[in-house]
ZAMARGU-4260 file (C-alpha; in steps of 0.2 Angstrom, whole numbers, plus 5000, padded with zeros to 4 digits):
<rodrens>
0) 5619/5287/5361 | 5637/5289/5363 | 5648/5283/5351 | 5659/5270/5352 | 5679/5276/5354
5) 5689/5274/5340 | 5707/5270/5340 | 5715/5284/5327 | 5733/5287/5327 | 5734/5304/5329
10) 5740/5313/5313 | 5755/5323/5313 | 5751/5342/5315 | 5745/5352/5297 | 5747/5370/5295
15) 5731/5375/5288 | 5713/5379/5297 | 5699/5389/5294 | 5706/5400/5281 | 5707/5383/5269
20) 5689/5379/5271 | 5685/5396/5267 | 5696/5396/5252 | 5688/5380/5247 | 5670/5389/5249
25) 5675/5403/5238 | 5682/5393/5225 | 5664/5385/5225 | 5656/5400/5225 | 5664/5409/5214
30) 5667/5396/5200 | 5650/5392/5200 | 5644/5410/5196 | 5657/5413/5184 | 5652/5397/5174
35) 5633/5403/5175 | 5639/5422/5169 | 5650/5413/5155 | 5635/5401/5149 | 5627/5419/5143
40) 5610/5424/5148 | 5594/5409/5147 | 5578/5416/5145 | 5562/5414/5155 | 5555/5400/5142
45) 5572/5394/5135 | 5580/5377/5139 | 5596/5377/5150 | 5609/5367/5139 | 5610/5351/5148
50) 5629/5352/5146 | 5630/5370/5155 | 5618/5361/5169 | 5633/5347/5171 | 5646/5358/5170
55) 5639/5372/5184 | 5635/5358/5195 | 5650/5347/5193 | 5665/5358/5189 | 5663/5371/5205
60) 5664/5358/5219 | 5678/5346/5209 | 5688/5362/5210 | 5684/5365/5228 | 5688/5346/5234
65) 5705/5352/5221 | 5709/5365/5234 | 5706/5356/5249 | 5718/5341/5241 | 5733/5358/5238
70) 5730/5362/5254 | 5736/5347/5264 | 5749/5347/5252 | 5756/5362/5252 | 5755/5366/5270
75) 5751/5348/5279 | 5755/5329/5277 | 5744/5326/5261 | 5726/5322/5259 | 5727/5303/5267
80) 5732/5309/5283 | 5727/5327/5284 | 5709/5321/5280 | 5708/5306/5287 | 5707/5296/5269
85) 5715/5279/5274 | 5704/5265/5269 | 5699/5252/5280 | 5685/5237/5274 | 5676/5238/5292
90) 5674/5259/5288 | 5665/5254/5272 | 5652/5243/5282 | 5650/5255/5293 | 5646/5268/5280
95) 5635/5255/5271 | 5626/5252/5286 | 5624/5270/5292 | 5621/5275/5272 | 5606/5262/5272
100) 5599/5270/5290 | 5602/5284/5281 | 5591/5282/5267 | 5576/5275/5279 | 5579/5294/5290
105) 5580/5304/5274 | 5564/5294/5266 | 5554/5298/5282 | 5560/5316/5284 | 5556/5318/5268
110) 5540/5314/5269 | 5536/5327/5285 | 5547/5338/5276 | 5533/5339/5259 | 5517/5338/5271
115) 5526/5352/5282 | 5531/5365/5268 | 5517/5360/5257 | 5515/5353/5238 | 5533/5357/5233
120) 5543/5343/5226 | 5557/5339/5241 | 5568/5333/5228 | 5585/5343/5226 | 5587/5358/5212
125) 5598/5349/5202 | 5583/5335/5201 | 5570/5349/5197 | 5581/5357/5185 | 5583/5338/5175
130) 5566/5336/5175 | 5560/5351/5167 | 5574/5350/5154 | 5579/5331/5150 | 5597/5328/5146
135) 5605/5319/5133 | 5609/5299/5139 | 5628/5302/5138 | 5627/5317/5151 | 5613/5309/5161
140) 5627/5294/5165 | 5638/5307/5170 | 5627/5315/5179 | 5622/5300/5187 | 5641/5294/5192
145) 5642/5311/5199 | 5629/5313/5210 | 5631/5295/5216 | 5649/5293/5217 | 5660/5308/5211
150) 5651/5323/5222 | 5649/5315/5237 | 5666/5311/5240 | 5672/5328/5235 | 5660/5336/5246
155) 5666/5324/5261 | 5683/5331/5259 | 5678/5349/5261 | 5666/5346/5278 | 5672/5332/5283
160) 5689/5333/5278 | 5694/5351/5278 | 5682/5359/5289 | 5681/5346/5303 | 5701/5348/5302
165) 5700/5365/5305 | 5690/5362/5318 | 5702/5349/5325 | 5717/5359/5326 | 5709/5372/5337
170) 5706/5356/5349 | 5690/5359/5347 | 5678/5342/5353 | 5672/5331/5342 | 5655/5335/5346
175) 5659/5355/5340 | 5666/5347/5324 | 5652/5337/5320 | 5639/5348/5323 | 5648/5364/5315
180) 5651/5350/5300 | 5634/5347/5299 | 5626/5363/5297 | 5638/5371/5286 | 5637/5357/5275
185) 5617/5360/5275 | 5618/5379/5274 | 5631/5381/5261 | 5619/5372/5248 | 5611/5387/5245
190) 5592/5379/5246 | 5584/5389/5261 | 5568/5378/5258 | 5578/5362/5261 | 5591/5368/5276
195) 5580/5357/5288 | 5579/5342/5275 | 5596/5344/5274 | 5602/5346/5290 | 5593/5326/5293
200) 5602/5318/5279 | 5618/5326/5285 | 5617/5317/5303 | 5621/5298/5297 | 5635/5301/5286
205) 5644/5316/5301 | 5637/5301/5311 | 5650/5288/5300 | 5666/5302/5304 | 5661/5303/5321
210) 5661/5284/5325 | 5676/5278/5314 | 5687/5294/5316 | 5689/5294/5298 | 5682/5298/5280
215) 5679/5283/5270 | 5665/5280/5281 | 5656/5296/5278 | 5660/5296/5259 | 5652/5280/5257
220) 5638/5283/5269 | 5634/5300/5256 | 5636/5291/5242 | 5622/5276/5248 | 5611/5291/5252
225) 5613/5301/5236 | 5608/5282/5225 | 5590/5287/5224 | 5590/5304/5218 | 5606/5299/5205
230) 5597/5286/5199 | 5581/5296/5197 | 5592/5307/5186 | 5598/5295/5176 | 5579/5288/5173
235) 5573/5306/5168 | 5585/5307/5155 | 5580/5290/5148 | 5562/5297/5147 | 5558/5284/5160
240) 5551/5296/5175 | 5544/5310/5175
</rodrens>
């Protein structure tokens, strides 16, 4: 199905490309394994400190969405036009719309994805790393805003912000930049097991970019699909799931 045109002023022109999506990657990267070297080394049977879990998971992608945000600043028109980040109330129904499609794809792939691989939880690392080690209620509400709210948005505007900017200024199509969005963002989790998972919830909300031209959309249509596994965070720490 072809998507509907969008009418998108066309933003001025920004001096940055590829070199600030890989920037942004590094940062991610690197941050993360220097906060795991600086947590000090965790034994085979010994806890992880739940506040080392939130801070590895949380920190290196805030910083990464950081850079993105320096980026437009320093060498385009800032983050609302540069990433598309104007907010329109029609964008956020379409993100709720494709969020909720979303979440009935994801449910179904998910289900393939478990009988395909085997007994293996399809549940994200972060999820499997909660459940072996409850965290305090306090960090469990954090946890849960950033999974369902925080993360998602950051993580839009690095794909669908940065990268599909890039992507952009070499007049690439929009086709190139949503299929080169989508599977970087699936890759670049670092979960070879759930690539393919990945790469299906990753179609609705590049899907919401496509359409609407812009990045409220997606950043809602993520943050719909990451309620169910926030919200199964938040229950393992209350000791209510298991």
């Amino acid at each position: 199905m072809t998507p509907p045109t969008t009418q998108v002023d066309s933003p001025p022109a920004h001096r940055w490309g590829f070199g600030a999506f890989v920037l942004a990657e590094l940062v991610l990267i690197l941050s993360a394994v220097f906060l795991s070297a600086a947590a000090g080394p965790v034994g085979v049977d010994e806890p992880i400190p739940p506040i080392v879990i939130v801070v590895v998971t949380a920190l290196p992608t805030m910083l990464a969405a950081g850079v993105a945000v320096l980026a437009t600043l320093l060498r385009g028109n800032g983050p609302v036009i540069d990433l598309r980040l104007r907010w329109s109330w029609p964008d956020v129904r379409a993100g709720l719309k494709l969020g909720l499609a979303g979440l009935v794809l994801t449910a179904v792939a998910g289900v393939i994805w478990a009988r395909t691989v085997g007994k293996l939880d399809p549940s994200s690392a972060l999820a499997s790393v909660v459940d072996a080690q409850p965290m305090p209620v306090a960090l469990g509400i954090v946890m849960f805003v950033y999974t369902w709210l925080v993360g998602p948005a950051c993580e839009e505007m690095i794909y669908r912000g940065l990268l599909w900017g890039a992507i952009e200024r070499l007049r690439w199509s929009r086709w190139a930049a949503f299929t080169l969005s989508t599977a970087i963002f699936a890759v670049s989790h670092l979960e070879p097991l759930r690539t393919s998972l990945l790469l299906v919830i990753a179609i609705p909300i590049g899907w919401a970019r496509l359409v609407t031209g812009r990045l409220p959309a997606s950043i809602v249509a993520h943050q719909i699909n990451n309620f169910v596994p926030a919200l199964g965070i938040l229950l393992m720490s209350l000791g209510l799931w298991r």
